[in-house]
PyMOL Python script that loads the backbone (N, CA, C, O; Angstrom):
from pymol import cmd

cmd.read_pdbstr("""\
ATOM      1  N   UNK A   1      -9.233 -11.140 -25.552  1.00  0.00           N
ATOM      2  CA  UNK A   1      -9.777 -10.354 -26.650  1.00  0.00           C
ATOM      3  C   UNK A   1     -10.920 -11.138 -27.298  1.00  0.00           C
ATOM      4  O   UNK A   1     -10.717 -12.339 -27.479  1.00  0.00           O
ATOM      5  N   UNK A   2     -12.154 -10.593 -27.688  1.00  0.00           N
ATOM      6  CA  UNK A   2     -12.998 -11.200 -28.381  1.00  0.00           C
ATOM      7  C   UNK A   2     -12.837 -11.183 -29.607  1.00  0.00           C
ATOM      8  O   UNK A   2     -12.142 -10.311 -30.129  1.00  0.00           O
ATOM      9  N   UNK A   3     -13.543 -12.298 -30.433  1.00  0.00           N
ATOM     10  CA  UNK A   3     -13.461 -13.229 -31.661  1.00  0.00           C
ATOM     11  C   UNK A   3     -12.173 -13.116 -31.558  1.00  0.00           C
ATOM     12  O   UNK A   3     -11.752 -12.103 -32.117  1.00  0.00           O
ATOM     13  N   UNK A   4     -11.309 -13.822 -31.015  1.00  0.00           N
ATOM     14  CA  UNK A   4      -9.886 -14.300 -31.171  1.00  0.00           C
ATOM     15  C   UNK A   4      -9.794 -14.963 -32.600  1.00  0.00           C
ATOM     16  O   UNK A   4      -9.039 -14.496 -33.453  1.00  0.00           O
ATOM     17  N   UNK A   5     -10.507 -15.957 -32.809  1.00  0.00           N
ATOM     18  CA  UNK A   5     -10.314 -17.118 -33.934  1.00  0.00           C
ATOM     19  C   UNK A   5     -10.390 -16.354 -35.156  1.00  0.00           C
ATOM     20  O   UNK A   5      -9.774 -16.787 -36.130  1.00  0.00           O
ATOM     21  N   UNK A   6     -10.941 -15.462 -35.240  1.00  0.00           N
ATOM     22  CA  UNK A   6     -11.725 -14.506 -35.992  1.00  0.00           C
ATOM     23  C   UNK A   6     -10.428 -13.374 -36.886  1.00  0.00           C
ATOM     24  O   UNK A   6     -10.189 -13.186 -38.078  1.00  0.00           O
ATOM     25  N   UNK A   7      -9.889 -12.872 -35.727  1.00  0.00           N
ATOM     26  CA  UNK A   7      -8.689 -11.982 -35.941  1.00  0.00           C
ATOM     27  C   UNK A   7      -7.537 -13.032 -36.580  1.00  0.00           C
ATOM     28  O   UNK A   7      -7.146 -13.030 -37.748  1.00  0.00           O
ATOM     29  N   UNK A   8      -7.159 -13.807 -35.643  1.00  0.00           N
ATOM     30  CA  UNK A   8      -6.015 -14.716 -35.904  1.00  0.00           C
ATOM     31  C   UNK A   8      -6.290 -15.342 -37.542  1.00  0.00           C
ATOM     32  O   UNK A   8      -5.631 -15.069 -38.545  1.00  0.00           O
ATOM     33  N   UNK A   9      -7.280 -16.105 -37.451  1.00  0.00           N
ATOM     34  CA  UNK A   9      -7.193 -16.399 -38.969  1.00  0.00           C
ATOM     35  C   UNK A   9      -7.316 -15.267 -40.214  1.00  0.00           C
ATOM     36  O   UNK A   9      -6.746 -15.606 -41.251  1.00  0.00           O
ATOM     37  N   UNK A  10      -7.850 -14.243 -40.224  1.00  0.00           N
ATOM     38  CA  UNK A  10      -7.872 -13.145 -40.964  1.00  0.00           C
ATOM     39  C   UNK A  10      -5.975 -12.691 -40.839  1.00  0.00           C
ATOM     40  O   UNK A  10      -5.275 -12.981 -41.810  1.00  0.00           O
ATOM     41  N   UNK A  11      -5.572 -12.266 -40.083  1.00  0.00           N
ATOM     42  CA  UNK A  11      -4.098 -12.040 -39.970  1.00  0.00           C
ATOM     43  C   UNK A  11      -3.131 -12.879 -40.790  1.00  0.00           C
ATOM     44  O   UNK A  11      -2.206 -12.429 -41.465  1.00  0.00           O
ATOM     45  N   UNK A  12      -3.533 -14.416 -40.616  1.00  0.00           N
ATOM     46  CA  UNK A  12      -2.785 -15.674 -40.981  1.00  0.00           C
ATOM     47  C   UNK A  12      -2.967 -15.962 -42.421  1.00  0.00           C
ATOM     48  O   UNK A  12      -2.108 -16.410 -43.180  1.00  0.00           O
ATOM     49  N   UNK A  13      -4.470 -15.578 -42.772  1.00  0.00           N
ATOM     50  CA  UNK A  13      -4.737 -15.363 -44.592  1.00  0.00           C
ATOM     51  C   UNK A  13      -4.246 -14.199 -45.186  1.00  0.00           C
ATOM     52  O   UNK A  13      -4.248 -14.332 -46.410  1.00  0.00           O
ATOM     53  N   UNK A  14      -3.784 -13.007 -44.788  1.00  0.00           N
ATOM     54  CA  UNK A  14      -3.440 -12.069 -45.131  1.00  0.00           C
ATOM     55  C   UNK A  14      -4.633 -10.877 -45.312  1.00  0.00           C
ATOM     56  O   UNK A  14      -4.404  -9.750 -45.750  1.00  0.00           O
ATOM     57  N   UNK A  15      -6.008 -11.400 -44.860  1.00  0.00           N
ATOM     58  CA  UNK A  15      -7.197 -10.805 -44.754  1.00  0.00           C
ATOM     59  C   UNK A  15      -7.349 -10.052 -44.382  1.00  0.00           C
ATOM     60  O   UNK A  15      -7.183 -10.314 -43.191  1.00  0.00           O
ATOM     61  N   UNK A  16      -7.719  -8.571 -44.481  1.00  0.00           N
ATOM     62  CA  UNK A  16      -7.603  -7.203 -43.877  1.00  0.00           C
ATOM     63  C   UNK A  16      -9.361  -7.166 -43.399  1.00  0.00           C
ATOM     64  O   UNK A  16     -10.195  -7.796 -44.049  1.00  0.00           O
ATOM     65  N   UNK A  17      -9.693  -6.412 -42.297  1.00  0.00           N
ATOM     66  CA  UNK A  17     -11.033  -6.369 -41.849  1.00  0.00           C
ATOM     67  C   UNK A  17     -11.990  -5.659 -42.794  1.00  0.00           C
ATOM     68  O   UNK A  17     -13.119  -6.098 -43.015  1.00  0.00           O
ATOM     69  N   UNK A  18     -11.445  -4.400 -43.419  1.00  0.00           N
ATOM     70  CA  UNK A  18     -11.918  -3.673 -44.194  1.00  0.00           C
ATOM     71  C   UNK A  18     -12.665  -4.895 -45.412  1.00  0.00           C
ATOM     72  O   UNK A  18     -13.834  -5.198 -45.650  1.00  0.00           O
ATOM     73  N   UNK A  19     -11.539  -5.289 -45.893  1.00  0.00           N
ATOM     74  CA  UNK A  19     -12.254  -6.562 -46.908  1.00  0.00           C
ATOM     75  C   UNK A  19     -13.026  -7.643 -46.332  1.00  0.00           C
ATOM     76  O   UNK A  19     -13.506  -8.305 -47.252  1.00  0.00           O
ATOM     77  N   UNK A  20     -13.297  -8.028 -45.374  1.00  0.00           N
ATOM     78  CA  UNK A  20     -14.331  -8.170 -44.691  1.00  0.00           C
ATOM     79  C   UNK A  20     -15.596  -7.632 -44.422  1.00  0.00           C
ATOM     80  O   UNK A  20     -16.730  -8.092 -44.557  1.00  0.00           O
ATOM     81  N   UNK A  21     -15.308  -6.919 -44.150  1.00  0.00           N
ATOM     82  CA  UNK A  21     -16.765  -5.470 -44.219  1.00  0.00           C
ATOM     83  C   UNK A  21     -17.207  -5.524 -45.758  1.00  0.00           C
ATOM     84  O   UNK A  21     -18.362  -5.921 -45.912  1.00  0.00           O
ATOM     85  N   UNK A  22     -16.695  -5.287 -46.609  1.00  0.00           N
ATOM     86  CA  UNK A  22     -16.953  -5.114 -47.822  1.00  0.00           C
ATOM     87  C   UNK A  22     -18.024  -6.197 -47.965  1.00  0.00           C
ATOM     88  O   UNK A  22     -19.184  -5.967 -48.307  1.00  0.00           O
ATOM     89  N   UNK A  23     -17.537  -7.366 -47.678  1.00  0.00           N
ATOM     90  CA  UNK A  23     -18.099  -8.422 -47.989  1.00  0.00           C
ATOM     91  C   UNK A  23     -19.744  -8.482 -47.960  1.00  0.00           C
ATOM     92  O   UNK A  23     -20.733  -8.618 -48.679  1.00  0.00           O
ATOM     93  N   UNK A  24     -19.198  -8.228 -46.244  1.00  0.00           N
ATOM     94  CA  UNK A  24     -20.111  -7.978 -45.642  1.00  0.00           C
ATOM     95  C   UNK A  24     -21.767  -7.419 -45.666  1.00  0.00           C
ATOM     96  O   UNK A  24     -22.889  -7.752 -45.285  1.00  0.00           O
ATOM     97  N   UNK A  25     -20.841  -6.009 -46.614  1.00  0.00           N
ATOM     98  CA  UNK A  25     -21.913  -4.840 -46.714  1.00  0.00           C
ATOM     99  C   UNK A  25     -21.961  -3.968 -45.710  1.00  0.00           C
ATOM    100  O   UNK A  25     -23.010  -3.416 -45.378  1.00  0.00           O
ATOM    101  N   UNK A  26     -21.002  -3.796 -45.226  1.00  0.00           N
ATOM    102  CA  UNK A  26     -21.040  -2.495 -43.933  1.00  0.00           C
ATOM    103  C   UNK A  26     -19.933  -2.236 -43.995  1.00  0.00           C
ATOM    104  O   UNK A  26     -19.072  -2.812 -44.662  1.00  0.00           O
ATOM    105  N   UNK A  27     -19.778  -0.998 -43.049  1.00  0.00           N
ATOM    106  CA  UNK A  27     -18.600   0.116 -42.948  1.00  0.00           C
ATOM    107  C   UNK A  27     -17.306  -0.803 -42.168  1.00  0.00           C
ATOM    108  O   UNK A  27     -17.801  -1.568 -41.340  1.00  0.00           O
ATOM    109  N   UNK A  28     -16.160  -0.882 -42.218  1.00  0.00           N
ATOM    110  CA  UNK A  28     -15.109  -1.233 -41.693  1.00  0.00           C
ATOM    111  C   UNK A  28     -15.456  -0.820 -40.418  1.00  0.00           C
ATOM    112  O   UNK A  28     -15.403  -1.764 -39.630  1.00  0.00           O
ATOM    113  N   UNK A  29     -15.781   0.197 -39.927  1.00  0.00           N
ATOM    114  CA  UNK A  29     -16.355   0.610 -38.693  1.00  0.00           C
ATOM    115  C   UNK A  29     -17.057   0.092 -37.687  1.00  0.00           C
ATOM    116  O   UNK A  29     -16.768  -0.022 -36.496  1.00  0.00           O
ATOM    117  N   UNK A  30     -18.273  -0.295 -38.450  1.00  0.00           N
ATOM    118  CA  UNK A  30     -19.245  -1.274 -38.304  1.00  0.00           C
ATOM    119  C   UNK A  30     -18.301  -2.750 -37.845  1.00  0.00           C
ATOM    120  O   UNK A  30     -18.177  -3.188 -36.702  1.00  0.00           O
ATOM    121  N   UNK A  31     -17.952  -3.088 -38.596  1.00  0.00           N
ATOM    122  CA  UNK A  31     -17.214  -4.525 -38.137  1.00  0.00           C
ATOM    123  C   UNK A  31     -16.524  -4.337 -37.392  1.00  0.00           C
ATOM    124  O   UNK A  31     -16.549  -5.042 -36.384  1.00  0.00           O
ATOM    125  N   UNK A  32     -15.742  -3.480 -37.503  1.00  0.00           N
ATOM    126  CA  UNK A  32     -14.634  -3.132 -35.856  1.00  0.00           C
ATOM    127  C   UNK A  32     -15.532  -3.211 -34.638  1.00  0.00           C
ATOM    128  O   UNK A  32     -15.487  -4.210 -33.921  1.00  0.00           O
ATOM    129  N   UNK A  33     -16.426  -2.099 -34.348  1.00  0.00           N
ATOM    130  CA  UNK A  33     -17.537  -2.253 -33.210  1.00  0.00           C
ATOM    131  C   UNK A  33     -17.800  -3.619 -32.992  1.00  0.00           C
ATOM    132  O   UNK A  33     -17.399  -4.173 -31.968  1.00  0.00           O
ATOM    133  N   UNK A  34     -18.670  -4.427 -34.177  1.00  0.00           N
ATOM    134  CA  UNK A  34     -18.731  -6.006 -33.767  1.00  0.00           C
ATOM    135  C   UNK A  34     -18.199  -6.320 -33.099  1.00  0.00           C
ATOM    136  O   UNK A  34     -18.628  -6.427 -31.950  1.00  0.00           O
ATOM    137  N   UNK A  35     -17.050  -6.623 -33.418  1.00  0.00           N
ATOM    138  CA  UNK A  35     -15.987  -7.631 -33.061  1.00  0.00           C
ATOM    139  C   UNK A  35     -15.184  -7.325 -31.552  1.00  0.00           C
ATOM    140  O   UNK A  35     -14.470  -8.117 -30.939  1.00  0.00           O
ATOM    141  N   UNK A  36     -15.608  -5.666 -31.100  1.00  0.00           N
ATOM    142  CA  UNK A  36     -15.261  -5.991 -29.720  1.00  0.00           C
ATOM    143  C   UNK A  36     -16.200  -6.997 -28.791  1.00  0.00           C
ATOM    144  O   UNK A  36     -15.652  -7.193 -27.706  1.00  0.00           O
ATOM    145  N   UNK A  37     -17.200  -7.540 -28.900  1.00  0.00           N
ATOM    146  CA  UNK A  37     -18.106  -7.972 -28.301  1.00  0.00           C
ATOM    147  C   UNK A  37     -18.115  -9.212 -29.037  1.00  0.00           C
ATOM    148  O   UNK A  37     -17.905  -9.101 -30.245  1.00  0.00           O
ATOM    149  N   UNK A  38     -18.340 -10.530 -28.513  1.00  0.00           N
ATOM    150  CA  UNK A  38     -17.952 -12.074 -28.744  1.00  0.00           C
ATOM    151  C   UNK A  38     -19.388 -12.372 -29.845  1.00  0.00           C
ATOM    152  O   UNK A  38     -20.384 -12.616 -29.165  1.00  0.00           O
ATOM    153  N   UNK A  39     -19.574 -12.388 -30.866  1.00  0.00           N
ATOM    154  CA  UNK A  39     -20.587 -12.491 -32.184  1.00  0.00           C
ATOM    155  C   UNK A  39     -21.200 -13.797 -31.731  1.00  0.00           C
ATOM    156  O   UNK A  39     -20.505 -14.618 -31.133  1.00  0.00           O
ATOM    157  N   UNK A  40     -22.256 -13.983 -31.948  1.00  0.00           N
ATOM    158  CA  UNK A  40     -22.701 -15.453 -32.482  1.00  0.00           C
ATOM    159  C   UNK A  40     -22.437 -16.542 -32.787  1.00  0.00           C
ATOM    160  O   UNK A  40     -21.420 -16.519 -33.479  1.00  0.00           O
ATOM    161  N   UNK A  41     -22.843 -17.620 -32.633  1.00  0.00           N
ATOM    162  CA  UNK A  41     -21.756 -18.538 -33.346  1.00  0.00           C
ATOM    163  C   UNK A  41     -22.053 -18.210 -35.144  1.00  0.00           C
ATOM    164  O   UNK A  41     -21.124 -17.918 -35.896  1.00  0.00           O
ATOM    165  N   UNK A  42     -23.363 -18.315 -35.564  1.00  0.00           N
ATOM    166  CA  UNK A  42     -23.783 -18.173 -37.224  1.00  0.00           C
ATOM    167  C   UNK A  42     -22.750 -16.964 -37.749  1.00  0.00           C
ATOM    168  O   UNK A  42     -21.966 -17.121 -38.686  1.00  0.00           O
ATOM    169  N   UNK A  43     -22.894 -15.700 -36.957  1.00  0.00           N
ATOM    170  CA  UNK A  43     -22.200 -14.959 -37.403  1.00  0.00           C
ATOM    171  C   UNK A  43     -20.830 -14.753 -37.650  1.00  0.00           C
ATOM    172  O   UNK A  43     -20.326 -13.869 -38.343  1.00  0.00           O
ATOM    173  N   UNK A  44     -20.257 -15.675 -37.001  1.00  0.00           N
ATOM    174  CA  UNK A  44     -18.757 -16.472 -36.574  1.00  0.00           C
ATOM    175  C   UNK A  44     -18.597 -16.967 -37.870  1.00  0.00           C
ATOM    176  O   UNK A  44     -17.844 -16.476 -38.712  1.00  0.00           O
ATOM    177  N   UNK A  45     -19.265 -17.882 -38.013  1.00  0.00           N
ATOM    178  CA  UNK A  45     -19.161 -19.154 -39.145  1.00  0.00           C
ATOM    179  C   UNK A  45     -18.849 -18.279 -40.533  1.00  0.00           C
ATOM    180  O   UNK A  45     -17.941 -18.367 -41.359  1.00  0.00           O
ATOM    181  N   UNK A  46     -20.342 -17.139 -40.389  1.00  0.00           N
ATOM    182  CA  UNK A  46     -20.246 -16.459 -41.744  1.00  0.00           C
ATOM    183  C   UNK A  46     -18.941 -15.550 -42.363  1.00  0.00           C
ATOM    184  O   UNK A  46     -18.436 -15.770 -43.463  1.00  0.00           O
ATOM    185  N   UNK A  47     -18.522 -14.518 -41.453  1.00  0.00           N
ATOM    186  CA  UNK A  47     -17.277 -14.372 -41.369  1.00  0.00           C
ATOM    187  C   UNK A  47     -16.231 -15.296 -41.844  1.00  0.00           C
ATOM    188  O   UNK A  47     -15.839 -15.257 -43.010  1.00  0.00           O
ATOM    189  N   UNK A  48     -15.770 -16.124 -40.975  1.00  0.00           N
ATOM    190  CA  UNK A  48     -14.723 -17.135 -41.375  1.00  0.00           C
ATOM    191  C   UNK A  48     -15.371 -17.953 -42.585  1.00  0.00           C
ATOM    192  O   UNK A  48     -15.067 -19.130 -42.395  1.00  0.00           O
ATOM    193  N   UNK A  49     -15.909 -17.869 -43.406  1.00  0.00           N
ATOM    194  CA  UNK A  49     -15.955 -18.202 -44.603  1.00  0.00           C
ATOM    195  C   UNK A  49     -16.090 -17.364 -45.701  1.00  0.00           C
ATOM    196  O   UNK A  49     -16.069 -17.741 -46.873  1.00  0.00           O
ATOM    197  N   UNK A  50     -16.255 -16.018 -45.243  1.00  0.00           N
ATOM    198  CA  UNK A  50     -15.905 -14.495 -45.928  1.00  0.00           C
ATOM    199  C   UNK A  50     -14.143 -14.901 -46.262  1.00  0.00           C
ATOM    200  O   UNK A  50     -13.505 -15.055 -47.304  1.00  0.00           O
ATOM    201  N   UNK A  51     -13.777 -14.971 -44.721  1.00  0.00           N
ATOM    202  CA  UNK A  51     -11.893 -15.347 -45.166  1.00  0.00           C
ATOM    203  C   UNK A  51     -11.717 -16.100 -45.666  1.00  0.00           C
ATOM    204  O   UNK A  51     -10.988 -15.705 -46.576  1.00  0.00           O
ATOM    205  N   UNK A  52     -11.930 -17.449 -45.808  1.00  0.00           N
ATOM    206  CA  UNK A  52     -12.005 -18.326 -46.517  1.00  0.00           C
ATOM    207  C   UNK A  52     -11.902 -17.984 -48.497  1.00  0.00           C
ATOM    208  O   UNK A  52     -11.167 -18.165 -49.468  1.00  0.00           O
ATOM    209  N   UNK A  53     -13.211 -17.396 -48.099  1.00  0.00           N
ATOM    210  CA  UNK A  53     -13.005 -16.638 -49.992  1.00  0.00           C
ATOM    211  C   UNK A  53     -12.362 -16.260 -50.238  1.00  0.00           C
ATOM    212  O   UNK A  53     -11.677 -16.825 -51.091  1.00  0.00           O
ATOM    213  N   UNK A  54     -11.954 -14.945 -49.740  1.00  0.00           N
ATOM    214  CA  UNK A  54     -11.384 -13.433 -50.075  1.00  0.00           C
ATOM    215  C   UNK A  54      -9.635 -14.359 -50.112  1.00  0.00           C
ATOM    216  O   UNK A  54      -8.684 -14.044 -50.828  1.00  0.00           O
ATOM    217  N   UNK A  55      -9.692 -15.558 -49.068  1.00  0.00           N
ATOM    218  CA  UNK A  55      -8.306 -15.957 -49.462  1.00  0.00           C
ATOM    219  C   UNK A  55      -8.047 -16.727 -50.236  1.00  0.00           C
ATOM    220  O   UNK A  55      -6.869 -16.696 -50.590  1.00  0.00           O
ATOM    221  N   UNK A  56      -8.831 -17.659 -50.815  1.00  0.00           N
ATOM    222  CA  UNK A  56      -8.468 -18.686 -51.968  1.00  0.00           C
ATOM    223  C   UNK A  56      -8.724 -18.053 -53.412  1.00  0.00           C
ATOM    224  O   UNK A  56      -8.201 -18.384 -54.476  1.00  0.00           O
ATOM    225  N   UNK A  57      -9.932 -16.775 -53.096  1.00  0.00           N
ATOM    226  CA  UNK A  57      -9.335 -15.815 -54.564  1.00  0.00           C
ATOM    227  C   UNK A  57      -8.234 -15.263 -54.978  1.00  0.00           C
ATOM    228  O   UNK A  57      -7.860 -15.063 -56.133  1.00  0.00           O
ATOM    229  N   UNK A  58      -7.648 -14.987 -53.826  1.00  0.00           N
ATOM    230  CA  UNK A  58      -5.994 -14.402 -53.865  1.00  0.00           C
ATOM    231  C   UNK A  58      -5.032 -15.643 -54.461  1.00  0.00           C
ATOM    232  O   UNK A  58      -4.115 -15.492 -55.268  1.00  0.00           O
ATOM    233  N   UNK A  59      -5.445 -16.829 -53.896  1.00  0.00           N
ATOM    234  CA  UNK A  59      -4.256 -18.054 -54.481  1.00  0.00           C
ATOM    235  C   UNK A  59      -4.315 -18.257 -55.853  1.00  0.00           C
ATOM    236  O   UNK A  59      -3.326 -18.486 -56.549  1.00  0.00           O
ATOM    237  N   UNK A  60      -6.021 -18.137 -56.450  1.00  0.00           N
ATOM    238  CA  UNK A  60      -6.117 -18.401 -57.774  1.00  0.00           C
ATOM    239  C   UNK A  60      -5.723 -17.214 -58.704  1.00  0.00           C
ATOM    240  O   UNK A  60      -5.926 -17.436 -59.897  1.00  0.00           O
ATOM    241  N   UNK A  61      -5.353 -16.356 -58.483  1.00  0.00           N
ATOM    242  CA  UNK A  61      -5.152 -15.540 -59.302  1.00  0.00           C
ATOM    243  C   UNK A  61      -3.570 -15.199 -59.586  1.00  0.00           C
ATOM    244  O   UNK A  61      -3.263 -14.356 -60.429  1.00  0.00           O
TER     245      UNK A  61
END
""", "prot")
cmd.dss("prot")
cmd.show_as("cartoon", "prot")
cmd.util.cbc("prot")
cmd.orient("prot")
């Protein structure tokens, strides 16, 4: 499956894709399509530090 690392850590933060997209600025849709196809590395990075946020806002609150 492509972006493995991608899914797995979003799953493991409790990160839903949709809130990803948001982030993002595009449709949940939009990111689904992405992500069948192996992204970039930049675009990789950017993502997994989307989760990164979206999950340490959840701890602080």
């Amino acid at each position: 499956m492509n972006n493995q690392e991608i899914r797995i850590k979003a799953k493991e933060n409790g990160v839903r894709l949709w809130q990803i997209a948001e982030k993002l600025g595009v449709c949940d849709m939009t990111l689904t399509r992405k992500l069948r196809h192996e992204l970039p590395e930049d675009e990789k990075i950017k993502i997994l530090a989307i989760i990164d946020s979206i999950s340490a806002s959840r701890k602080a609150v």
